[in-house]
Each structure stands twice: as C-alpha cells, then as structure tokens.
N, CA, C and O atoms as a DFTB+ gen file, in Angstrom:
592 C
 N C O
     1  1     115.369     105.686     357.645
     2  2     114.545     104.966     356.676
     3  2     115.459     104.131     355.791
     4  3     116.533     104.557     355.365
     5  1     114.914     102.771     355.507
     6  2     116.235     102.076     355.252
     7  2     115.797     101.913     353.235
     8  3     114.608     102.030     352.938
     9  1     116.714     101.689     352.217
    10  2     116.390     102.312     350.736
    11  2     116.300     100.947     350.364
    12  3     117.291     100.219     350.321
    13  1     115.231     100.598     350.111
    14  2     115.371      99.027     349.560
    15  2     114.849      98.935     347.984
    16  3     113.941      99.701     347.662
    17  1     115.312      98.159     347.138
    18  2     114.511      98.277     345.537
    19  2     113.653      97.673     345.556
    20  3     113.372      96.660     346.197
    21  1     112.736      98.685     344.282
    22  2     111.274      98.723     344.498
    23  2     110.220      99.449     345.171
    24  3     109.003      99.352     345.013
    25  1     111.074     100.405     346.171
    26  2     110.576     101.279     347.498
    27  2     110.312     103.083     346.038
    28  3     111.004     103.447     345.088
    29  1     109.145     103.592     346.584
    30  2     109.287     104.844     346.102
    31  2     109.520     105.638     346.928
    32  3     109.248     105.298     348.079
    33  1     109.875     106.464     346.794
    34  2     110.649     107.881     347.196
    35  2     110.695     109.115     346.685
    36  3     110.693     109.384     345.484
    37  1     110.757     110.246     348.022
    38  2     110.342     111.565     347.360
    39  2     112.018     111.532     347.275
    40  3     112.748     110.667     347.758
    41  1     112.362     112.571     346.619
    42  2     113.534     113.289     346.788
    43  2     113.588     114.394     346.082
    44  3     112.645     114.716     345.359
    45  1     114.834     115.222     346.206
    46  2     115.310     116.224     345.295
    47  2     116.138     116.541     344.806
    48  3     117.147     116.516     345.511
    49  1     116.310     116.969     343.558
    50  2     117.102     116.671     342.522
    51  2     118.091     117.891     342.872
    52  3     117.884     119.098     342.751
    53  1     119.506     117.045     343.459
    54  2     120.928     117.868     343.293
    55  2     121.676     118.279     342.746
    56  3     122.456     119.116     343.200
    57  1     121.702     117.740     341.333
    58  2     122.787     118.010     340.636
    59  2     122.236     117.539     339.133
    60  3     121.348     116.686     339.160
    61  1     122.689     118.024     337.785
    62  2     122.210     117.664     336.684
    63  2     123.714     117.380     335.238
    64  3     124.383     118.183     334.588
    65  1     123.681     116.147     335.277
    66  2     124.774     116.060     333.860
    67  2     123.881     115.939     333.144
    68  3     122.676     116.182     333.221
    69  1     124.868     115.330     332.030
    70  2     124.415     115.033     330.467
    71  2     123.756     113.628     330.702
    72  3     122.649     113.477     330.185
    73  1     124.294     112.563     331.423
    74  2     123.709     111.445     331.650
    75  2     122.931     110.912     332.807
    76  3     122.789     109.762     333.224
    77  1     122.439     112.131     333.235
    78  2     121.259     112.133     334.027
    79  2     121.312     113.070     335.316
    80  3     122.040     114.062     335.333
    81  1     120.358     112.643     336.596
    82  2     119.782     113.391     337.242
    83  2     120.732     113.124     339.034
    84  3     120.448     112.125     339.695
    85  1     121.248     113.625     339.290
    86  2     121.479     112.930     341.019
    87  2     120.344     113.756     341.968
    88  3     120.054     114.952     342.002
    89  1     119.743     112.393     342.852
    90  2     118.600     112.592     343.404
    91  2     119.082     112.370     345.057
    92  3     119.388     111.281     345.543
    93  1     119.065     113.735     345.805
    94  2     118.867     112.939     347.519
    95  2     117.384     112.454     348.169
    96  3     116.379     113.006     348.618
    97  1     117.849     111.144     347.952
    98  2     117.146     110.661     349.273
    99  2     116.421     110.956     350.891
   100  3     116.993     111.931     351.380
   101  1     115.670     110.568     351.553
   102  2     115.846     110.485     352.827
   103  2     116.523     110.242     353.584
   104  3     116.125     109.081     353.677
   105  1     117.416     110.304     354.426
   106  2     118.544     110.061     355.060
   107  2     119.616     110.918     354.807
   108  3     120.493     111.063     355.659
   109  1     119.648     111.482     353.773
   110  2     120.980     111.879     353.087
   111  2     121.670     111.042     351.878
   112  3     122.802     111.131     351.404
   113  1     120.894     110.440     351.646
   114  2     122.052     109.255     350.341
   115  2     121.346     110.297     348.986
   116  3     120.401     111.083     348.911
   117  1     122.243     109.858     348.176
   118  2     122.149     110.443     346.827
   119  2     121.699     108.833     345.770
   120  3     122.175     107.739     346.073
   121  1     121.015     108.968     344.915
   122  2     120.884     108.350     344.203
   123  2     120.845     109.045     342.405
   124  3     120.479     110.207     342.228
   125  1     121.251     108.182     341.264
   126  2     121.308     108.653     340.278
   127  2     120.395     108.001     339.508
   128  3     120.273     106.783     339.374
   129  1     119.526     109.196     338.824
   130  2     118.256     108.581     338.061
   131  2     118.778     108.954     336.147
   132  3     118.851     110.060     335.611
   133  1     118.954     108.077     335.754
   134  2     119.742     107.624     333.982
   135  2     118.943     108.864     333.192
   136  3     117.922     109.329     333.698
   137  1     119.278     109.193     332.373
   138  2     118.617     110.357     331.035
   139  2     117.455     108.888     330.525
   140  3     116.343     109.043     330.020
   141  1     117.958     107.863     330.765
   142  2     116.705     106.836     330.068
   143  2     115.546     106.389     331.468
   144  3     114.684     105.529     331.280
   145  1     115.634     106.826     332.302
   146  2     114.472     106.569     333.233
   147  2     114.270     107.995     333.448
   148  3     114.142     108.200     334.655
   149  1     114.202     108.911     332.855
   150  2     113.680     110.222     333.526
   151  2     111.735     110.697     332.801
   152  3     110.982     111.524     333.316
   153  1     111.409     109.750     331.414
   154  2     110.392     109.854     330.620
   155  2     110.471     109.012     330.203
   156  3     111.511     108.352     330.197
   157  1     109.122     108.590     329.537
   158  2     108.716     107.484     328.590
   159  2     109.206     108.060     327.240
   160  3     109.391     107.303     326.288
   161  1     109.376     109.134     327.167
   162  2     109.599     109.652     325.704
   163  2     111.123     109.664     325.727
   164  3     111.791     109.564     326.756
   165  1     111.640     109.804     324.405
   166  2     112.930     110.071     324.394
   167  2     113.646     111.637     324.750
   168  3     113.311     112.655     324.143
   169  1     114.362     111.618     325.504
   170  2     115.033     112.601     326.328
   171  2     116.541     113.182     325.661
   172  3     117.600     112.608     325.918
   173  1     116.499     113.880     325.151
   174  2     117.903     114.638     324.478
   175  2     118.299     115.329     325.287
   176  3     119.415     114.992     325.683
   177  1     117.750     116.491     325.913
   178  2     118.474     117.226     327.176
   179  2     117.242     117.242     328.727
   180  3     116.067     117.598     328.808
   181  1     118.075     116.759     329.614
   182  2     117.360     115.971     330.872
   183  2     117.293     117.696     330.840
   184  3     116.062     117.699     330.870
   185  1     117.550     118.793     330.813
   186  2     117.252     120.093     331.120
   187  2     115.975     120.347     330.974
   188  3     115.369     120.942     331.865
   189  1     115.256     119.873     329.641
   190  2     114.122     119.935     329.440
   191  2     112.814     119.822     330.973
   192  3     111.833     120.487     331.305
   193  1     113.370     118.874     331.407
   194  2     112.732     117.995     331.916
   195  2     112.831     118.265     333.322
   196  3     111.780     118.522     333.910
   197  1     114.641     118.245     334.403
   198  2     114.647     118.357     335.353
   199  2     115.022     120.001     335.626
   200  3     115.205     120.920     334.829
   201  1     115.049     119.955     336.950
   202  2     116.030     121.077     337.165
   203  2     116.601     121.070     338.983
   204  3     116.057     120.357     339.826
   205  1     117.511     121.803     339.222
   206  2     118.162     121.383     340.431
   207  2     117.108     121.787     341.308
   208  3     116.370     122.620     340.782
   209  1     116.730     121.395     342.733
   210  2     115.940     121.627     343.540
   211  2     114.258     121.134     343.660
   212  3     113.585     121.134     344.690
   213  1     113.769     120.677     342.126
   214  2     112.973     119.994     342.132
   215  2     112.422     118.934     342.715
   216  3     113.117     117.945     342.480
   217  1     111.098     118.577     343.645
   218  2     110.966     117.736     343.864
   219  2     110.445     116.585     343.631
   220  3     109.222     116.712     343.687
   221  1     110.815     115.266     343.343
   222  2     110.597     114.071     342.359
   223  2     110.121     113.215     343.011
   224  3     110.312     113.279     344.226
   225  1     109.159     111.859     342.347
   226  2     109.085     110.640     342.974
   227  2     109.894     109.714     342.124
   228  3     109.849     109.667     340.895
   229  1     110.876     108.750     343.162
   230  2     111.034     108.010     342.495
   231  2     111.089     106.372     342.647
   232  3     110.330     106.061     343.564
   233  1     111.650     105.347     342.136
   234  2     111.550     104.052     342.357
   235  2     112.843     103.765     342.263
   236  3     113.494     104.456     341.480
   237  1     113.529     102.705     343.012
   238  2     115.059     102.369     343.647
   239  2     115.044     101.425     342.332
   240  3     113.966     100.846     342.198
   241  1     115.497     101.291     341.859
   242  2     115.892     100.153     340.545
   243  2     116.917      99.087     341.179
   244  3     116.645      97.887     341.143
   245  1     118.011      99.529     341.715
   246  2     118.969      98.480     341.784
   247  2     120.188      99.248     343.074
   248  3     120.653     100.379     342.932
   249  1     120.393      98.663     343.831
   250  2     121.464      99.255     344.532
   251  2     122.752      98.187     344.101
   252  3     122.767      96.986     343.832
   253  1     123.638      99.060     344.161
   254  2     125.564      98.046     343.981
   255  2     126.035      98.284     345.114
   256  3     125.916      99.223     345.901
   257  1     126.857      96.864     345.120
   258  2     127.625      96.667     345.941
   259  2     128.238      98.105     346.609
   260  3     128.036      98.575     347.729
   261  1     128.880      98.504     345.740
   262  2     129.578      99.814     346.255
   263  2     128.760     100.961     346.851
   264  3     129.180     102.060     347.213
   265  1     127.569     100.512     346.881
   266  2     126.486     101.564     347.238
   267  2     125.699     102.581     346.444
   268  3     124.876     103.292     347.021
   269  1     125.881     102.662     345.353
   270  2     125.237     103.358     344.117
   271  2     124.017     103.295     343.957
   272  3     123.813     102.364     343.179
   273  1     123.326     103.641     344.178
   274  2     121.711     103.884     343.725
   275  2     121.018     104.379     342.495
   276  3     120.976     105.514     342.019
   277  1     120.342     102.958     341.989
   278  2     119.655     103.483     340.316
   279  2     118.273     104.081     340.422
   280  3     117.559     103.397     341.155
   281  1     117.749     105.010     339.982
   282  2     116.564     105.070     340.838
   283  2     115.899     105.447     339.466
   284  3     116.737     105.509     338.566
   285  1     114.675     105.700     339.090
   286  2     113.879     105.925     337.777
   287  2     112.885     106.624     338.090
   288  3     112.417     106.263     339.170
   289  1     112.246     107.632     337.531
   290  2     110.984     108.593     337.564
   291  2     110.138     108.049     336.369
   292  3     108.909     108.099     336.323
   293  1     110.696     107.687     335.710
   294  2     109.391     107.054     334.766
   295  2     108.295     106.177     335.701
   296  3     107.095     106.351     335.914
   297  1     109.341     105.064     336.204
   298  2     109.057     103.628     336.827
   299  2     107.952     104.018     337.666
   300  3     106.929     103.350     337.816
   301  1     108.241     105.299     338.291
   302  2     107.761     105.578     339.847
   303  2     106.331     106.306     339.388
   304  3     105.489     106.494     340.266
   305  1     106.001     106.794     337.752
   306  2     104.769     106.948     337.619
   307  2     104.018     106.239     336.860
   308  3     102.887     106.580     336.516
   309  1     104.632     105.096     336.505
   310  2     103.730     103.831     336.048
   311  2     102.807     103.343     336.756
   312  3     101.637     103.173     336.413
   313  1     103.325     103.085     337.831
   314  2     101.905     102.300     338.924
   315  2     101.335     103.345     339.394
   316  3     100.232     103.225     339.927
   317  1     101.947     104.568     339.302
   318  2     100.485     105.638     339.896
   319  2      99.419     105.846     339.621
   320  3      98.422     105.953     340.335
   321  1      99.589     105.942     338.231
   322  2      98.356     106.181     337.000
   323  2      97.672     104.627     336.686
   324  3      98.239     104.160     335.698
   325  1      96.669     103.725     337.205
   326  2      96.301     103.172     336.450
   327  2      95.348     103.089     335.686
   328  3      94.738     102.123     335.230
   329  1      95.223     104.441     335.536
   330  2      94.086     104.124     334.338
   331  2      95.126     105.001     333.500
   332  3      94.923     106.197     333.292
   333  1      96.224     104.342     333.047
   334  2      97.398     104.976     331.879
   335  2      97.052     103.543     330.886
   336  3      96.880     102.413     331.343
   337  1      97.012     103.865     329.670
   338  2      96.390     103.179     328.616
   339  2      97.733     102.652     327.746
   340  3      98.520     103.574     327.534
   341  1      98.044     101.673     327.337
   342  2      98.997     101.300     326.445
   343  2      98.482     100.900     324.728
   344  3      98.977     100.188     323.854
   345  1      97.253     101.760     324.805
   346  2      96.059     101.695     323.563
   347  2      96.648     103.107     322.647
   348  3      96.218     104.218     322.958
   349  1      97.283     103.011     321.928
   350  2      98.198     103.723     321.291
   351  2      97.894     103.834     319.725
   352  3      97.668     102.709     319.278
   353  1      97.824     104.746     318.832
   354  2      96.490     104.807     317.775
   355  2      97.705     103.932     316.476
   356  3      98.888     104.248     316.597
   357  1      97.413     103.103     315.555
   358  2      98.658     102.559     314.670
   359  2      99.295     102.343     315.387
   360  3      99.190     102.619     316.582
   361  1     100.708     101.405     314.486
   362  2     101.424     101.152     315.735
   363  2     100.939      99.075     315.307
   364  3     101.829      98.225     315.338
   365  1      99.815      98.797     315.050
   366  2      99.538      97.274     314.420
   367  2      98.993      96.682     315.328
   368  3      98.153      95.813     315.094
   369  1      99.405      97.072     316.732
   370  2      98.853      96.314     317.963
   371  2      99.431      95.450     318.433
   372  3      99.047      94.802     319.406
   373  1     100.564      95.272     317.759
   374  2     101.714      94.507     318.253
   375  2     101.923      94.130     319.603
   376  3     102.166      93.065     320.170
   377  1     101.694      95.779     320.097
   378  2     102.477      95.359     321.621
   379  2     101.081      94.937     322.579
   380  3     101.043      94.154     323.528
   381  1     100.218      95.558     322.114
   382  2      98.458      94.565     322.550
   383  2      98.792      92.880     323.078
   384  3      98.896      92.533     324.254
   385  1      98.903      92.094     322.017
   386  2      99.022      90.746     321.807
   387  2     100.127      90.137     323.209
   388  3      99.891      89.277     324.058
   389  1     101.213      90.891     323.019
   390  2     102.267      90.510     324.091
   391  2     101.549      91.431     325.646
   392  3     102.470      91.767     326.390
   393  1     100.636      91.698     325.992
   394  2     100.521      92.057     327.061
   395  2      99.084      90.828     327.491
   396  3      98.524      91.042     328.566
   397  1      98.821      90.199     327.043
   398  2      97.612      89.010     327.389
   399  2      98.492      88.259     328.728
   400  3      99.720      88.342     328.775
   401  1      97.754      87.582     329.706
   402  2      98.211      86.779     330.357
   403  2      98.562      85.660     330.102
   404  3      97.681      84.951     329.617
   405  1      99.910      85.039     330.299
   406  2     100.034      83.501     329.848
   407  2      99.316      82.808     330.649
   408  3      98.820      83.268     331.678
   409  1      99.143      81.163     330.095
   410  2      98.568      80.218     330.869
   411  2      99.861      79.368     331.923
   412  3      99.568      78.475     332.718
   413  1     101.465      79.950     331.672
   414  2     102.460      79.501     332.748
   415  2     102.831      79.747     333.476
   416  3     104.052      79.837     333.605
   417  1     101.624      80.108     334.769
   418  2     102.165      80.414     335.669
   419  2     102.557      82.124     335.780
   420  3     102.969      82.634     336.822
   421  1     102.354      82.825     334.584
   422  2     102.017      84.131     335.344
   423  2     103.531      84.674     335.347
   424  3     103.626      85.735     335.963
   425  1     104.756      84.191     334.797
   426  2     105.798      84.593     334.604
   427  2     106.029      86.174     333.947
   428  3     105.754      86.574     332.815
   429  1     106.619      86.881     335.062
   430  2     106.830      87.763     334.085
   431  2     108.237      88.342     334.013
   432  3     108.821      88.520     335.082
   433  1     108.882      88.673     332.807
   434  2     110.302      89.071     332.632
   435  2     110.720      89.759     333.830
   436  3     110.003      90.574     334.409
   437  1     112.093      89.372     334.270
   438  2     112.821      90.810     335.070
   439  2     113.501      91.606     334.410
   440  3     114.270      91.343     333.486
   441  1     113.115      93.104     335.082
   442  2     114.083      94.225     333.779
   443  2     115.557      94.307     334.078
   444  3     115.895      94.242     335.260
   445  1     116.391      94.430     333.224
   446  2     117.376      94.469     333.609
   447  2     118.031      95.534     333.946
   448  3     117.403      96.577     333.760
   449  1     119.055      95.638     334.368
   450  2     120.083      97.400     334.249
   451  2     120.398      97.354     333.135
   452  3     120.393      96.649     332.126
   453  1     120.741      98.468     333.616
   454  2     121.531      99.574     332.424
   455  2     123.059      98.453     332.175
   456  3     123.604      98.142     331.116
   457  1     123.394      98.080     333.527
   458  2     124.915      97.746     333.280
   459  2     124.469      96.295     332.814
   460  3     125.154      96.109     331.809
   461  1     123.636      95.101     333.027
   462  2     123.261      94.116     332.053
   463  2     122.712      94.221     330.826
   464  3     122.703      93.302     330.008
   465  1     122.086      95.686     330.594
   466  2     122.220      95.915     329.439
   467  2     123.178      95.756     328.427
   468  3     123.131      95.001     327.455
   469  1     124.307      96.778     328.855
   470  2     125.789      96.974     328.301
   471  2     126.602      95.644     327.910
   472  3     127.077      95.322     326.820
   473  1     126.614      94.850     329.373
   474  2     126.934      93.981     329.463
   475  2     126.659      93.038     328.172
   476  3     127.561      92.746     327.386
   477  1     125.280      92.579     328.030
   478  2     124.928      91.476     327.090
   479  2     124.923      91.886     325.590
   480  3     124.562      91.198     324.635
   481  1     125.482      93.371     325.590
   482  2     125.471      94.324     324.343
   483  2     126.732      93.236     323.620
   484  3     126.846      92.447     322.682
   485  1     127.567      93.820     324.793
   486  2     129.230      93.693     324.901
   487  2     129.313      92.055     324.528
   488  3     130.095      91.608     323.689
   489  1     128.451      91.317     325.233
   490  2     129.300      90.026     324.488
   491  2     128.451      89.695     323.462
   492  3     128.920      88.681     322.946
   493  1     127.383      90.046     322.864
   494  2     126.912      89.901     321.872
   495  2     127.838      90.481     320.663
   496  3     127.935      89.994     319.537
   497  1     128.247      91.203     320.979
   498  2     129.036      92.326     319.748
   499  2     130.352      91.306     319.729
   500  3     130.211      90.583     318.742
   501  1     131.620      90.956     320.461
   502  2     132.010      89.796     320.749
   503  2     131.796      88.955     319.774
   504  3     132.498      88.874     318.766
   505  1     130.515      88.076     320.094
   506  2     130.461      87.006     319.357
   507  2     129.828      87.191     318.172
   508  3     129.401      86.103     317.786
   509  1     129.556      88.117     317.375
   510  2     129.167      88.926     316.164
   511  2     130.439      88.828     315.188
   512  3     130.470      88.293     314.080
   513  1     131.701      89.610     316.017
   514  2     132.897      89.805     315.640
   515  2     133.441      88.393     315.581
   516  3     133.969      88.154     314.495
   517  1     133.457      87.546     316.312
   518  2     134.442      86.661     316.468
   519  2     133.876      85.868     315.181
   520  3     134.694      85.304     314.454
   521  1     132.666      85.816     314.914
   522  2     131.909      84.792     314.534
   523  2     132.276      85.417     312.250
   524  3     132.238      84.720     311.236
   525  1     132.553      86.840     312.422
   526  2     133.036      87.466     311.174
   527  2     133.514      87.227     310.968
   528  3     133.412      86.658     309.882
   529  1     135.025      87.255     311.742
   530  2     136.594      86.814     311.583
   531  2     136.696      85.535     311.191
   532  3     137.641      85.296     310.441
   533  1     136.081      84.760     311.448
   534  2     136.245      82.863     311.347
   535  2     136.222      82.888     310.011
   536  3     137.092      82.467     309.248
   537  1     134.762      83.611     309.641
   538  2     133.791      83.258     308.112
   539  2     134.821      84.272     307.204
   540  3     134.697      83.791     306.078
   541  1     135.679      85.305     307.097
   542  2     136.499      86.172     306.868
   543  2     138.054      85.278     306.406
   544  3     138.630      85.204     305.321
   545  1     138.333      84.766     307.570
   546  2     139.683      83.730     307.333
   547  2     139.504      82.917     306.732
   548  3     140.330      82.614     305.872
   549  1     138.222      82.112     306.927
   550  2     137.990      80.983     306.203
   551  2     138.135      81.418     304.399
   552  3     138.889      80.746     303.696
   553  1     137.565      82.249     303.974
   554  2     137.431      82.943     302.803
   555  2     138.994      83.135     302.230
   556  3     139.400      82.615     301.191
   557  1     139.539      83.717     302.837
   558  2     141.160      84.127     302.601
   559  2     142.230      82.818     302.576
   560  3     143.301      82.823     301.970
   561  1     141.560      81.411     303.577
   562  2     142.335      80.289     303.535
   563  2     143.083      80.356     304.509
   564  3     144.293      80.198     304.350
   565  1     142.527      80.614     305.782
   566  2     143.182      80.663     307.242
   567  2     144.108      81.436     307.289
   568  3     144.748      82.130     306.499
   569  1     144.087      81.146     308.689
   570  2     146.153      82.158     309.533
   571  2     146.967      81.746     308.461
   572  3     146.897      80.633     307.941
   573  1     147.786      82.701     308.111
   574  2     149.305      82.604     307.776
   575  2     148.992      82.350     306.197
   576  3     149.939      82.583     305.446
   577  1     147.816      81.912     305.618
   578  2     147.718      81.495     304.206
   579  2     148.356      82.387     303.421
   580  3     148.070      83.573     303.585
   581  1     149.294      82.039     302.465
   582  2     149.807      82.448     301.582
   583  2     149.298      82.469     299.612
   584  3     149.223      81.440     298.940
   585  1     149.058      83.714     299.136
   586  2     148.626      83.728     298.123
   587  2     150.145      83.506     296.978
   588  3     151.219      84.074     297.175
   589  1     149.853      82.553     295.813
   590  2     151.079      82.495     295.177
   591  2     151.031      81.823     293.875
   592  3     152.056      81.704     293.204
C-alpha cells in the first residue's frame, strides 16, 4: 500500500516521547504524529491521551525527503464527524465571520508544517532583532561612536 499525503490510515502506536506519538503504518513504515496533532485541545502529557499498542486513525500530513512521516489524529477526525460544530458559546464569533465562503474563487489557505512553522518563526524573530539593533545604534550614534 503505497503512503501518500492526505491518505488516512489505521495504525498503531509504537512508541511514546515527550514530543509525540510514533505510529506504524501498513507496510511496516513508522510515522510520527506531533504532541500538537494528537487533540484539538491542548496536550501537556500525550500519556493522557495515547498509549503504546493502541489503535489510531490517522492522516499523512507531509512526507520528507528523507522519508519521515508527519501524520495527525486530530486531522484524521475532522472530516469524520460532520456534523462537528465550530458554534462555540462566547468567544464573539470571530471565528464564524472567517469561515463564510469568498466570492475568489474558493481559495483556501494551505496548512503548513511544523518545520514552516519554525521556519517563518525563525526569520521573523531575525528581522525583529535586526530591525532593534539598527533603531538601538541609531540611538547610541552608530558603530564605533564615541561618547566624549
């Protein structure tokens, strides 16, 4: 059976860290499901939640180059349930408004990883910093300025 993203899958859960779940596949491949795709709720100890030998559904998120498999149990019970309600009591309705259909074409965001997550963290923080230091020197009277 060949693992393509987007595909759900049974598997069972092999092994348990702190930062998540390793899941085998069909075939024999292992895939790793994040402490942040294991619930919609926030997750402090995946213990709660998993345990070794359990059997899970899940959804392939992203395969790498190197062969790594992201896989998510939240993801994989979103489309099961549709009559799961995002009608949530307070709260302002905020997130109501952003779920209407646009009139462009029906665009809808792609989610990203975990590692484009990090990623756009990383150069945001970067240009946060760089952007301090300028407004910082400038204040002091540049490189090398001498007070006298």
């Amino acid at each position: 059976m060949s693992i393509e993203v987007g595909s759900k899958l049974q598997g069972k859960v092999t092994g348990i860290t702190h930062f998540g779940a390793f899941v085998e596949l069909p075939g024999g491949t292992t895939g790793l499901v994040h402490i942040s795709e294991v619930a919609d709720n926030y997750v402090k100890d995946i213990n709660d939640h998993l345990k070794v030998g359990d059997q899970v559904e899940v959804k392939v998120m992203n395969i790498e180059k190197d062969g790594k498999i992201g896989l998510s149990i939240k993801k994989a019970k979103e489309n099961a349930a549709p009559t799961h309600s995002h009608r949530g009591g307070g709260g302002g309705g905020g997130f109501q408004k952003s779920r209407r259909p646009n009139n462009r074409g029906g665009h809808q965001p792609t989610a990203l990883t975990f590692e484009d997550k990090v990623s756009k963290f990383l150069k945001d923080s970067e240009d946060r910093l760089s952007t301090l230091k300028r407004q910082t020197e400038s204040k002091r009277g540049g490189r090398g300025a001498r007070r006298g």
